[in-house]
N, CA, C and O atoms as a DFTB+ gen file, in Angstrom:
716 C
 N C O
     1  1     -82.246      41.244      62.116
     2  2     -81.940      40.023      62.785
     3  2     -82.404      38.828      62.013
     4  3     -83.270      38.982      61.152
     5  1     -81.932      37.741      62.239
     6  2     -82.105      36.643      61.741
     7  2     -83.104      35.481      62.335
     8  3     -82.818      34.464      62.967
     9  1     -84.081      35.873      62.008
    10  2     -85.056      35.081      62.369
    11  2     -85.023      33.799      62.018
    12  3     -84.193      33.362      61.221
    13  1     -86.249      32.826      62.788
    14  2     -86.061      31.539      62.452
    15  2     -86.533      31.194      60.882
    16  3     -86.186      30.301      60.109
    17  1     -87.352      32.154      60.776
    18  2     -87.863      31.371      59.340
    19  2     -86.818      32.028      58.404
    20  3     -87.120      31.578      57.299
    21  1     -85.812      32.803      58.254
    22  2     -84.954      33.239      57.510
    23  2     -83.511      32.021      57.761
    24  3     -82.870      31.616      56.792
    25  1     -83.318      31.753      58.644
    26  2     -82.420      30.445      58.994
    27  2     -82.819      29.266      57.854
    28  3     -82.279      28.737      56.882
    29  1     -84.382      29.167      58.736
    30  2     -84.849      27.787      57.662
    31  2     -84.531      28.126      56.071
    32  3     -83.788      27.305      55.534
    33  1     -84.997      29.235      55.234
    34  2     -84.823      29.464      54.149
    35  2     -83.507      29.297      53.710
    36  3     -83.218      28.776      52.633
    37  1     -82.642      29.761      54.586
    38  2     -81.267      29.965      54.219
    39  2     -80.735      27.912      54.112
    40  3     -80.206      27.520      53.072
    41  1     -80.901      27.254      54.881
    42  2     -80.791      25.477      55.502
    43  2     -81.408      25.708      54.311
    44  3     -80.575      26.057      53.475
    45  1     -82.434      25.666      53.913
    46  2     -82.992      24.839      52.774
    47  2     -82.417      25.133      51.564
    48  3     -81.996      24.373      50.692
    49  1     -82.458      26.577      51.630
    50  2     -81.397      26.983      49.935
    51  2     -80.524      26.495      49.954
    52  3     -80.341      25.885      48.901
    53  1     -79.193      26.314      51.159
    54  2     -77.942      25.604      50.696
    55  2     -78.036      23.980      50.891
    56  3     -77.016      23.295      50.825
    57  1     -79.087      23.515      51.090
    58  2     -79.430      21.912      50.653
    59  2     -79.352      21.547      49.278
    60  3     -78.718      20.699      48.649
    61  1     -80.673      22.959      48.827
    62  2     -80.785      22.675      47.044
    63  2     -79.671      22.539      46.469
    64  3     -79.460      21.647      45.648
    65  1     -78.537      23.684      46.939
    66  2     -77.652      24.296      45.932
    67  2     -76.283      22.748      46.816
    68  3     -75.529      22.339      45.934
    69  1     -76.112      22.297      47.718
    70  2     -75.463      21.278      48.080
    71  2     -74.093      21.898      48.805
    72  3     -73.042      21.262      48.878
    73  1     -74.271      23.179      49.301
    74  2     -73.578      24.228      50.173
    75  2     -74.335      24.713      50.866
    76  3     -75.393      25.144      50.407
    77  1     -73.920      24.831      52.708
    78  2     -74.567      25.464      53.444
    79  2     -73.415      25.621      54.985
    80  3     -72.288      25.150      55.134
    81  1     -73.935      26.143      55.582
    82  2     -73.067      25.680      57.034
    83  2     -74.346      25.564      58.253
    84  3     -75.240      26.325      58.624
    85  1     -73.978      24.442      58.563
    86  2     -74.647      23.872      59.777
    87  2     -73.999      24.196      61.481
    88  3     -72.992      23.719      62.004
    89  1     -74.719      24.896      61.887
    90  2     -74.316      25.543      63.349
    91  2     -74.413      24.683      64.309
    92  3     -73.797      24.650      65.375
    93  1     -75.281      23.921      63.862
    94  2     -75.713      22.576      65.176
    95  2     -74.089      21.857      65.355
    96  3     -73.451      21.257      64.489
    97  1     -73.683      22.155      66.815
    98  2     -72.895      21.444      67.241
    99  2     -72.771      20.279      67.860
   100  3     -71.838      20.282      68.663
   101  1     -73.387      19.236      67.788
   102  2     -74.332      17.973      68.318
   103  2     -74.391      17.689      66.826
   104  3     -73.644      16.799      66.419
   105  1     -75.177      18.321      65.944
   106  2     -75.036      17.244      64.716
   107  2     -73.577      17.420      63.866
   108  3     -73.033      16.354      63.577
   109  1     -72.962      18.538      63.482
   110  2     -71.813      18.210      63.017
   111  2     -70.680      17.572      63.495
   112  3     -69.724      17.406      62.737
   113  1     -70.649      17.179      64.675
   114  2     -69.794      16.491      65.449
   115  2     -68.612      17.194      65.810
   116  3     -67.505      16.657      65.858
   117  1     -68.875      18.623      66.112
   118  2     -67.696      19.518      66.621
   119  2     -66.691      19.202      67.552
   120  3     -65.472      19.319      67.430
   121  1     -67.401      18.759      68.562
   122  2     -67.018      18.582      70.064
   123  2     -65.820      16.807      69.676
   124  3     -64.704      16.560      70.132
   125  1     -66.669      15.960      68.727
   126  2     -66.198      15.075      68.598
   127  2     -64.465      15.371      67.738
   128  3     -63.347      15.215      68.227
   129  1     -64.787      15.756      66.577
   130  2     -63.548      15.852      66.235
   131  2     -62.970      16.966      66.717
   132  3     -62.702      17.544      65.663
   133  1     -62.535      17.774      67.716
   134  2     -61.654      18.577      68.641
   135  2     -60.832      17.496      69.058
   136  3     -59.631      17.301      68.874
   137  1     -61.774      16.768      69.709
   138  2     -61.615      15.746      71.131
   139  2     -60.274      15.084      70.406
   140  3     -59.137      15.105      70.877
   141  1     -60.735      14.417      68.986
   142  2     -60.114      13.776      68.573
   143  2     -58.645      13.864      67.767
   144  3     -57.884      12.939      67.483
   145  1     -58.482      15.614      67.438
   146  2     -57.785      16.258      66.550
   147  2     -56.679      16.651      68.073
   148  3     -55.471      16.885      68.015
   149  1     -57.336      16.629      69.040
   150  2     -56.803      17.155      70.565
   151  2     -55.523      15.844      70.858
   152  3     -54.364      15.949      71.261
   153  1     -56.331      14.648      70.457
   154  2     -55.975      13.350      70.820
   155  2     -54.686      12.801      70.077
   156  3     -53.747      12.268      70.668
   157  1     -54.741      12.955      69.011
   158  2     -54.021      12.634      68.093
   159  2     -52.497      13.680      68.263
   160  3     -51.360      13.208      68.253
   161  1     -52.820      15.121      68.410
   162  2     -51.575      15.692      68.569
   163  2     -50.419      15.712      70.333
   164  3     -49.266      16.018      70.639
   165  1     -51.889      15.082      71.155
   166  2     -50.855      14.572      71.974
   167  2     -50.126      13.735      71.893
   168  3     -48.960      14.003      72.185
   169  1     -50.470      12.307      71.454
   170  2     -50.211      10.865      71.590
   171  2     -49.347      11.202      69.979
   172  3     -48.275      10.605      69.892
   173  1     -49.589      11.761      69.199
   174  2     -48.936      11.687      67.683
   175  2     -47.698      12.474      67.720
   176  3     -46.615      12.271      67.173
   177  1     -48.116      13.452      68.515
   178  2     -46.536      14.598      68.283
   179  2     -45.446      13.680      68.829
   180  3     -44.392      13.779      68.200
   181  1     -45.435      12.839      69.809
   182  2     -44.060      12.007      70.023
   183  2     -43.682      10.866      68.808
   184  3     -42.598      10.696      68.251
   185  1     -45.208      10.017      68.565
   186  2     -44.525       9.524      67.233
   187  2     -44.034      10.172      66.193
   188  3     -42.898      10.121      65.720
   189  1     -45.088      10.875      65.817
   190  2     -44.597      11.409      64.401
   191  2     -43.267      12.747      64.576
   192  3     -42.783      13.189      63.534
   193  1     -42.838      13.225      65.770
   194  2     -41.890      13.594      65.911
   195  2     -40.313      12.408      66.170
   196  3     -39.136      12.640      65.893
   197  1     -40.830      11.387      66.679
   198  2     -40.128       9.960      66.562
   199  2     -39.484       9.538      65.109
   200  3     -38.326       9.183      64.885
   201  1     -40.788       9.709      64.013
   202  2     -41.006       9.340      62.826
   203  2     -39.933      10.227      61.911
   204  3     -39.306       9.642      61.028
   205  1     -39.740      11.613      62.133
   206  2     -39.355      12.744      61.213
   207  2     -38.402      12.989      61.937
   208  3     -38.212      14.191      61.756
   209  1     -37.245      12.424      63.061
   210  2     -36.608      12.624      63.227
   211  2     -35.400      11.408      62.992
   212  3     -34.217      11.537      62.678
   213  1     -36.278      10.080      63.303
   214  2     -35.369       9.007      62.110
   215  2     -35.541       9.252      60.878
   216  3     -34.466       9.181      60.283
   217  1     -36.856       9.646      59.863
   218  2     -36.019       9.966      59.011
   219  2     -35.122      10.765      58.393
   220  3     -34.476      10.557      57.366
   221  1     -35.145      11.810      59.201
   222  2     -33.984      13.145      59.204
   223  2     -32.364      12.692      59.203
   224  3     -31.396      13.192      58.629
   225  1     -32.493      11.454      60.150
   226  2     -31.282      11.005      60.348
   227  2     -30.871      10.182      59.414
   228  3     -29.659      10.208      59.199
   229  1     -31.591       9.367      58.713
   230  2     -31.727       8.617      57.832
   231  2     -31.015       9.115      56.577
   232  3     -30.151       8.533      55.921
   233  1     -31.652      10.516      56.353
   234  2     -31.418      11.285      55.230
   235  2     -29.835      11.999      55.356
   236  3     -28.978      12.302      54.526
   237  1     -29.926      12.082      56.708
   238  2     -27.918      12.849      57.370
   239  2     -27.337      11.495      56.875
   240  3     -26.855      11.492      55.742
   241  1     -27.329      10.294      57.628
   242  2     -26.526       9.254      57.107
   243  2     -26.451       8.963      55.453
   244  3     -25.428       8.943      54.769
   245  1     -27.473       8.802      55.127
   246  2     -27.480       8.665      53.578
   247  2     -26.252       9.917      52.988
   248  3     -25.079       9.657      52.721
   249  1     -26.877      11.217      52.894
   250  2     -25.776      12.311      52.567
   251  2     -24.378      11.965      52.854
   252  3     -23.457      12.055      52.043
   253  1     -24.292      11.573      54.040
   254  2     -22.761      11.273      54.837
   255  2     -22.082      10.704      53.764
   256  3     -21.192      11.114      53.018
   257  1     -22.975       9.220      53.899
   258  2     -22.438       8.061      52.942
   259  2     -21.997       8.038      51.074
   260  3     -21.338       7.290      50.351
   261  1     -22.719       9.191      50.902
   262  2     -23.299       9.287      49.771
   263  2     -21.804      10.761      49.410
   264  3     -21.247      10.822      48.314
   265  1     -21.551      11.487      50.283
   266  2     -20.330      11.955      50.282
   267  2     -19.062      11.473      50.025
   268  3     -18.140      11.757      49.259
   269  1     -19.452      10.061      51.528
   270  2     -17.932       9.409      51.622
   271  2     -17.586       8.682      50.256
   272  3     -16.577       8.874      49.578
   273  1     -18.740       7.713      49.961
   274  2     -18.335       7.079      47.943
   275  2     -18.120       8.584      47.016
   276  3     -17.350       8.404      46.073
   277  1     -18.437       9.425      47.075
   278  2     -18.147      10.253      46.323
   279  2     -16.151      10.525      46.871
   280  3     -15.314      10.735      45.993
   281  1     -15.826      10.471      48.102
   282  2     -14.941      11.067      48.255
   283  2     -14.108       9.823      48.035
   284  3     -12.917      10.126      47.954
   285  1     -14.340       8.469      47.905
   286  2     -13.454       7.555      47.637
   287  2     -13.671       7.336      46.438
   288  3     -12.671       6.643      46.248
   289  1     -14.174       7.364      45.452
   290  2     -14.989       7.605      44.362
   291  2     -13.815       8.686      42.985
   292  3     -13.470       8.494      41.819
   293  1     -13.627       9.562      43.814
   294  2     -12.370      10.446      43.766
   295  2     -11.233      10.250      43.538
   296  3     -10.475      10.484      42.597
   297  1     -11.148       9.697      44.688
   298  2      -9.727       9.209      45.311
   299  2      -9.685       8.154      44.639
   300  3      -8.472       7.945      44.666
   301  1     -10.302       6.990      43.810
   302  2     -10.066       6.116      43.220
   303  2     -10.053       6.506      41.454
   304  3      -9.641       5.775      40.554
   305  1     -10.564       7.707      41.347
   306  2     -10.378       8.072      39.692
   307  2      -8.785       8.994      40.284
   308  3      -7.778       8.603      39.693
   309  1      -8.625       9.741      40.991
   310  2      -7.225      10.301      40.957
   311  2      -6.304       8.927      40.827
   312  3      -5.562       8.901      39.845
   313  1      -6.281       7.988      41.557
   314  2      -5.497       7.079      41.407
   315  2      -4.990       6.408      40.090
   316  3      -3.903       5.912      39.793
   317  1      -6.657       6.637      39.116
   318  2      -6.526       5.479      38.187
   319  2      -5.951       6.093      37.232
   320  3      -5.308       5.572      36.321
   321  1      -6.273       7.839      37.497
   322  2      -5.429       8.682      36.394
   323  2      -4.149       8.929      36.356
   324  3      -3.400       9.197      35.416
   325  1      -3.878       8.744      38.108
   326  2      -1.798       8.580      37.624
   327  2      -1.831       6.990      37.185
   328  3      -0.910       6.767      36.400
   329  1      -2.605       5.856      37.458
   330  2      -1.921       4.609      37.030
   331  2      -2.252       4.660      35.313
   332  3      -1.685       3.798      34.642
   333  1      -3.135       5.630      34.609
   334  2      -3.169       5.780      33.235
   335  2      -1.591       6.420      32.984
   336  3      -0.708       5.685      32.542
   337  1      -1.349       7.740      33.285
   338  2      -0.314       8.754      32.977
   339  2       0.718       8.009      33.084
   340  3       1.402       8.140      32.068
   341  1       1.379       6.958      34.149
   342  2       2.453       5.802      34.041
   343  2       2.263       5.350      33.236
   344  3       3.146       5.670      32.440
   345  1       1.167       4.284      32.518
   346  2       0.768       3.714      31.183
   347  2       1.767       4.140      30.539
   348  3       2.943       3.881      30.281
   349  1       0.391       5.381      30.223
   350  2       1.131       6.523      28.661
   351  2       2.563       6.520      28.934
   352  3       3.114       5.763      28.135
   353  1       3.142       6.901      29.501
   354  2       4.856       7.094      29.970
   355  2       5.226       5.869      29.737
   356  3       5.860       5.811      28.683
   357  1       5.119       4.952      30.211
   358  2       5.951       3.525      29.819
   359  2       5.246       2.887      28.309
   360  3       5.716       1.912      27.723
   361  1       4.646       3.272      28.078
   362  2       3.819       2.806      26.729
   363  2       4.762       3.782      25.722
   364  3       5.358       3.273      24.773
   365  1       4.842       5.182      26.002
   366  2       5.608       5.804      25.591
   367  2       7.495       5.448      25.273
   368  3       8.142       5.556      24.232
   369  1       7.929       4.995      26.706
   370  2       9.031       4.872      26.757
   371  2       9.229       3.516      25.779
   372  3      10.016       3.590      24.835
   373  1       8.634       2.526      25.988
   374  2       8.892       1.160      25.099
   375  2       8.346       1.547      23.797
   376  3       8.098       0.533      23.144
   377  1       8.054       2.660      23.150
   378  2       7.769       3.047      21.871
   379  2       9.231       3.658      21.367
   380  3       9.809       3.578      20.283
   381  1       9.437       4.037      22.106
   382  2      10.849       4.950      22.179
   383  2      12.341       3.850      21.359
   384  3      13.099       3.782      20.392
   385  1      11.862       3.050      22.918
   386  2      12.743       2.376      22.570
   387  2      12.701       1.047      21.464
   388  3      13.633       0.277      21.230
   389  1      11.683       1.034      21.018
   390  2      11.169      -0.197      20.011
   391  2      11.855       0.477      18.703
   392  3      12.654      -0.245      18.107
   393  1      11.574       2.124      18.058
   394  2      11.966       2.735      17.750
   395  2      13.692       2.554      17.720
   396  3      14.147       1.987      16.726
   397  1      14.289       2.843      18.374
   398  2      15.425       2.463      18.942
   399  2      16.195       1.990      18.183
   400  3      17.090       2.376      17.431
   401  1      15.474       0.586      18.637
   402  2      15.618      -0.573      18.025
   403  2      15.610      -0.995      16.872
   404  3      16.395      -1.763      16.316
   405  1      14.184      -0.192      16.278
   406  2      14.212      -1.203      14.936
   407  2      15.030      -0.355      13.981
   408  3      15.285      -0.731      12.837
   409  1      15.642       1.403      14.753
   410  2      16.654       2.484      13.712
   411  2      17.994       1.543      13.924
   412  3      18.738       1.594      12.945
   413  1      18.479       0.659      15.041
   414  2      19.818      -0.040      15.068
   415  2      19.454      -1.173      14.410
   416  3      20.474      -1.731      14.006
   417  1      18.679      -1.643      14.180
   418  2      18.543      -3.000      13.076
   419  2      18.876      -2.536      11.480
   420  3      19.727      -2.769      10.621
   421  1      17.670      -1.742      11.644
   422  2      17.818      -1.327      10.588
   423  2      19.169      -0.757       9.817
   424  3      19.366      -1.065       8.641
   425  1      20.201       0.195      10.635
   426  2      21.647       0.305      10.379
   427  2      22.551      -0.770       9.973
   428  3      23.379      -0.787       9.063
   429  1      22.136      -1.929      11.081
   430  2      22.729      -3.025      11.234
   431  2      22.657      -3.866       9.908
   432  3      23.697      -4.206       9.343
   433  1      21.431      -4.193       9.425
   434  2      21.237      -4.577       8.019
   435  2      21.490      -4.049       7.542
   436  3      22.459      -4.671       7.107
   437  1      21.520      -2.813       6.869
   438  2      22.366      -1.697       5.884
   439  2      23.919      -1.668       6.112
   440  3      24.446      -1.045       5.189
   441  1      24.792      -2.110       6.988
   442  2      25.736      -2.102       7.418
   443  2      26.482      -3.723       6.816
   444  3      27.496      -4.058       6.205
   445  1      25.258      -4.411       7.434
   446  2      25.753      -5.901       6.952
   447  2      25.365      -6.273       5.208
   448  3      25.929      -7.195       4.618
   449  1      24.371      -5.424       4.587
   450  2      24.060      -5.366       3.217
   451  2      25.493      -4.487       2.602
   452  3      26.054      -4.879       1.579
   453  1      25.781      -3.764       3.060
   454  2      26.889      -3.024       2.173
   455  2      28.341      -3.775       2.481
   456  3      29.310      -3.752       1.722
   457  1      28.275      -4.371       3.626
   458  2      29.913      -5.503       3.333
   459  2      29.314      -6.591       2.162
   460  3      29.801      -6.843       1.059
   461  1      28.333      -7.033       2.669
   462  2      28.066      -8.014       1.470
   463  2      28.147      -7.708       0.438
   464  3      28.551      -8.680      -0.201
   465  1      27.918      -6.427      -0.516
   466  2      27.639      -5.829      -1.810
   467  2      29.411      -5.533      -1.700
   468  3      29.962      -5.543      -2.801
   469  1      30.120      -5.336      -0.768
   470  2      31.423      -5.189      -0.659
   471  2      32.026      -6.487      -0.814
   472  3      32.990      -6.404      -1.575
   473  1      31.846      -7.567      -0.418
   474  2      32.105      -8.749      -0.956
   475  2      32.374      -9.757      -2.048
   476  3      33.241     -10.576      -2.355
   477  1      31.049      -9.241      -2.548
   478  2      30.231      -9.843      -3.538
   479  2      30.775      -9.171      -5.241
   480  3      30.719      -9.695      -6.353
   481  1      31.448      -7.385      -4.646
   482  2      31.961      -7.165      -5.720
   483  2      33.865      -7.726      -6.334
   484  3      34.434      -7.953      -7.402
   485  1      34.233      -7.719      -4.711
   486  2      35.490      -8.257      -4.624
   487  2      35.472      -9.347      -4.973
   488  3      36.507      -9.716      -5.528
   489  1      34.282     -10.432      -4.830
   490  2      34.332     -11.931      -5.253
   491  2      34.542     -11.927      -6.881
   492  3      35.216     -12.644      -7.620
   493  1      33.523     -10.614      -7.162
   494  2      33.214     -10.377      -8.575
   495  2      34.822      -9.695      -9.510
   496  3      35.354      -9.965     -10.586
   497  1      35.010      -9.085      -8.800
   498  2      36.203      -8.348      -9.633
   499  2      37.221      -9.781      -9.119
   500  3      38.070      -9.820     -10.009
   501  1      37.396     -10.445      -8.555
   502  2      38.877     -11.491      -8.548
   503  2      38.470     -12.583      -9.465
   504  3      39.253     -12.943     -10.344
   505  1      36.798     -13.380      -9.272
   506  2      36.529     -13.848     -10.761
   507  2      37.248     -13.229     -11.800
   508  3      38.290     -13.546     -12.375
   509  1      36.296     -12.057     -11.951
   510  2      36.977     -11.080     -13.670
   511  2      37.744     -11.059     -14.024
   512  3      37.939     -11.073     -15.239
   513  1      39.062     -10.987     -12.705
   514  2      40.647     -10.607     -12.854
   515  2      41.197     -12.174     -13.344
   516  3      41.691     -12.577     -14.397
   517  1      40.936     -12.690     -12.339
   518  2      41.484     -14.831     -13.242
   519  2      41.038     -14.989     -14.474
   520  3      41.636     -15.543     -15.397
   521  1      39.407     -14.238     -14.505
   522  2      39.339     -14.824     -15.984
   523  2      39.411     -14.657     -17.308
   524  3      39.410     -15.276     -18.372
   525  1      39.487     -13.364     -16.743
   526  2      40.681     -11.865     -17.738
   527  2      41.922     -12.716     -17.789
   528  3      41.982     -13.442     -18.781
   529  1      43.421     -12.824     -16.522
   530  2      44.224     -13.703     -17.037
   531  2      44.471     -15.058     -17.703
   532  3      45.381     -15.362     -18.474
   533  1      43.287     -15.938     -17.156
   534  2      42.798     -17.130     -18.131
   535  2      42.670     -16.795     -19.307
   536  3      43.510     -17.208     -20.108
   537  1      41.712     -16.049     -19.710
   538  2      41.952     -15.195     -21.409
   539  2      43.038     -15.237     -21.766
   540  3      43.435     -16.202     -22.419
   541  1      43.961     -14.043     -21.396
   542  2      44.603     -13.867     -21.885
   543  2      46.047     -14.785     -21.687
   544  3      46.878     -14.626     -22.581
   545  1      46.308     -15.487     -20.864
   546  2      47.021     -16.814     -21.119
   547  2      46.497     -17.497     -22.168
   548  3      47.315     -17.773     -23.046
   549  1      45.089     -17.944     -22.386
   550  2      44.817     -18.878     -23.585
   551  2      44.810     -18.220     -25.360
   552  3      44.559     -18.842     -26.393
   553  1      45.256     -16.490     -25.143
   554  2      45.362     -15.790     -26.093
   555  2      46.599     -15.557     -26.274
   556  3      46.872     -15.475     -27.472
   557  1      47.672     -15.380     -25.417
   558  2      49.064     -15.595     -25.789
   559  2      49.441     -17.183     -26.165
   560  3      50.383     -17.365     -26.936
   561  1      48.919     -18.008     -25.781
   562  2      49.243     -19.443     -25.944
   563  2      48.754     -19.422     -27.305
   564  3      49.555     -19.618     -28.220
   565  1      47.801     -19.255     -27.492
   566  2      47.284     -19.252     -29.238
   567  2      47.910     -18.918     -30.271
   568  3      48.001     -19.472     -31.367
   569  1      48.695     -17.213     -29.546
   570  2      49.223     -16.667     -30.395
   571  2      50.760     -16.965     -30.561
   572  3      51.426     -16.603     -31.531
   573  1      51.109     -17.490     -29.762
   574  2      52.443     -18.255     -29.612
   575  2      52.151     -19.396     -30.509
   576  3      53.074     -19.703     -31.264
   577  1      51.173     -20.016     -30.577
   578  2      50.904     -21.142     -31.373
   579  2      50.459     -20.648     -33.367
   580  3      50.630     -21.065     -34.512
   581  1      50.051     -19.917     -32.872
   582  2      50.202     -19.263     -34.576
   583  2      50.955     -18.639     -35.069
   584  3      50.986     -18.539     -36.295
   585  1      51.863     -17.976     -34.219
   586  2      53.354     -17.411     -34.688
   587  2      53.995     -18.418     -35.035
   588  3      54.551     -18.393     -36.133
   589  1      54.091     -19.525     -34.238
   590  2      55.101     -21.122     -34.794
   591  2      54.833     -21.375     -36.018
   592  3      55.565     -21.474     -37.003
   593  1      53.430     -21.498     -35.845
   594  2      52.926     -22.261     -37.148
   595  2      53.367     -21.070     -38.560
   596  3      53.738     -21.275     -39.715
   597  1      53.158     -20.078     -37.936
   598  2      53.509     -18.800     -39.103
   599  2      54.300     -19.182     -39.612
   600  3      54.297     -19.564     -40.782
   601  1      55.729     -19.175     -38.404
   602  2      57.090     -19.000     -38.846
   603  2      57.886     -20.470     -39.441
   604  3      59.017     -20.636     -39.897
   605  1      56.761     -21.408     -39.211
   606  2      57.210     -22.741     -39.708
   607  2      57.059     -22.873     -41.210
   608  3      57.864     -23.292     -42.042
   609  1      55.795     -22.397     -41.352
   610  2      55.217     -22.310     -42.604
   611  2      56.168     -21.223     -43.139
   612  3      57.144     -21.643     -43.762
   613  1      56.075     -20.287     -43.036
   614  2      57.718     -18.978     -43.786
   615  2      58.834     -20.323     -44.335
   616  3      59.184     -20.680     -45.460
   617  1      59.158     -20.815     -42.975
   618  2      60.739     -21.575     -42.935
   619  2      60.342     -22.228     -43.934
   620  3      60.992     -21.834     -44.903
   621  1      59.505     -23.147     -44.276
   622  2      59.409     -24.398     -44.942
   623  2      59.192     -23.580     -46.502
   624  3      59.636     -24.181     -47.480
   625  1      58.727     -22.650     -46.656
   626  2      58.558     -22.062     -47.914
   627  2      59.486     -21.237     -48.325
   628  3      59.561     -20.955     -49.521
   629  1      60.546     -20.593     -47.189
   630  2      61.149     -19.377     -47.899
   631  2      62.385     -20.107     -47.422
   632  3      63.362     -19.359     -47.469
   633  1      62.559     -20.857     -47.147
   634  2      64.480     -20.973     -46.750
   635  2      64.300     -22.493     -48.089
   636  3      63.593     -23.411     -48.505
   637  1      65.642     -21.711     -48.220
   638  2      66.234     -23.331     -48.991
   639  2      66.965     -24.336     -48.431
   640  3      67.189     -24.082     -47.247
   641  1      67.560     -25.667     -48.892
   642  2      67.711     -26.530     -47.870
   643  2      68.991     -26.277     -47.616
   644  3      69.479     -26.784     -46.606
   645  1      69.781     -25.466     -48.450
   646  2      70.971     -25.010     -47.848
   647  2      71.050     -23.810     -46.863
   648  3      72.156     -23.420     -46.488
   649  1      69.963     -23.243     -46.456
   650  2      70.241     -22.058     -45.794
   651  2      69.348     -22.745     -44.293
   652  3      69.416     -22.401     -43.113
   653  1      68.537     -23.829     -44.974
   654  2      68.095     -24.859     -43.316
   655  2      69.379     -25.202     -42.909
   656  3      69.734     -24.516     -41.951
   657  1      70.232     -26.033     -43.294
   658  2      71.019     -27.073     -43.258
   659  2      72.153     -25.818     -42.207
   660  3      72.511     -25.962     -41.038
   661  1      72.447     -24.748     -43.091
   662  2      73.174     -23.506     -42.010
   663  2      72.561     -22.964     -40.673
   664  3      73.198     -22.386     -39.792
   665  1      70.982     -23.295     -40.664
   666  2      70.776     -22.482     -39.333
   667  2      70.372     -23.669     -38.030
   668  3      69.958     -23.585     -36.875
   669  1      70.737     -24.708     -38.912
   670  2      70.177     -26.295     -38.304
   671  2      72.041     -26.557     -37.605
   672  3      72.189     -27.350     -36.675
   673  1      72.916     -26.022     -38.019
   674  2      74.488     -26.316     -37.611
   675  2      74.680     -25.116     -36.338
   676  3      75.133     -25.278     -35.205
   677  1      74.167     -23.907     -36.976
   678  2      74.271     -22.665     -36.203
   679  2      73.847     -23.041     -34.658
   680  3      74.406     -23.127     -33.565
   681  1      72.630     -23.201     -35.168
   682  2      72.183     -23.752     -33.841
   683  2      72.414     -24.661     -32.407
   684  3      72.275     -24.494     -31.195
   685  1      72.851     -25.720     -33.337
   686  2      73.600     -27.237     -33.083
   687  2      75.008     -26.584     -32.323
   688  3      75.164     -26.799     -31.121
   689  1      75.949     -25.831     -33.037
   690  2      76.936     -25.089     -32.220
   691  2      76.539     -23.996     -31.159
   692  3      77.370     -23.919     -30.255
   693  1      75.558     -23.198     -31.052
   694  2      75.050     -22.272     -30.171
   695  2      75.012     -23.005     -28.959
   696  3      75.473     -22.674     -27.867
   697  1      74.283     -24.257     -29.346
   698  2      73.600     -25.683     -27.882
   699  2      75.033     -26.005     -28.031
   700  3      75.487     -26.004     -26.887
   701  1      75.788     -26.226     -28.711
   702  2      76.962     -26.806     -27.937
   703  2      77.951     -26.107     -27.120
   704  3      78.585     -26.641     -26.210
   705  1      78.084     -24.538     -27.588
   706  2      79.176     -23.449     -27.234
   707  2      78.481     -23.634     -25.519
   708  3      79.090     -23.714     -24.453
   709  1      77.105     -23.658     -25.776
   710  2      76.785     -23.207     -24.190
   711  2      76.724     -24.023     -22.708
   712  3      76.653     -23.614     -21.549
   713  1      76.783     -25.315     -23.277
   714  2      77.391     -26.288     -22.485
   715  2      78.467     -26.601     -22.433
   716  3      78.815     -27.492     -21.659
């Protein structure tokens, strides 16, 4: 059994060592904090059940909310991805047709470059052709003009004045027979 002077020894050793347990219920204040631990879970369990049940709700609404932007959130990237995919498609289509466009220009100038080069050679060959016949008008005229002179020069050297004087009458009657 546990005698008193084995108590005391025991109180005093866990003083030294700064561990012990004290039985005195009057000095540890047992009775007091029951009373008070008693007190608190009456009067507290309605608040703090008050307390943890707004914020429970707090935390449901938040989730709710926190769903619903997610679910419009959604619904606003699905949206923005068909108003991209129209983009691309009409970004597409006016590529298409820019394309189109610049293959019929492009014809169009190649079309209007080759009448011109068609033009330009016809302008060129009817020059050439006038001035080919210009030539050669101013080369028969020449040569008509140096045959005279040839045949003047012959006459004046190789005919005598009696065989002028015969083709100077011949003549004179030819212009007259024919009028």
């Amino acid at each position: 059994m546990i005698t008193m002077r084995n108590l005391f020894l025991l109180t005093a050793e866990a003083e030294a060592h700064g561990f012990g347990i004290n039985f005195d219920i009057l000095e540890t204040n047992l009775i007091n904090l029951a009373i008070i631990i008693g007190v608190l879970v009456y009067f507290g369990r309605g608040f703090l059940g008050k307390t943890l049940s707004e914020r429970r709700a707090n935390i449901e609404n938040s989730i709710k909310e926190a769903e619903q932007r997610k679910q419009k959130a959604a619904a606003a990237l699905a949206e923005q991805q068909q108003k991209l995919a129209q983009a691309q498609a009409e970004a597409a289509r006016i590529r298409a047709e820019a394309e189109e466009r610049a293959k019929a220009a492009r014809e169009a100038v190649l079309a209007q470059s080759e009448q011109d080069i068609q033009r330009m050679k016809a302008a060129a060959a009817q020059d050439l052709n006038s001035q080919q016949e210009r030539v050669i008008a101013e080369l028969r005229q020449r040569i008509a003009n140096l045959a005279l002179q040839k045949v003047e020069s012959q006459l004046r050297s190789g005919l005598s004045d009696e065989t002028q004087q015969h083709l100077i009458d011949r003549s004179i009657a030819t212009i007259g027979g024919a009028s």
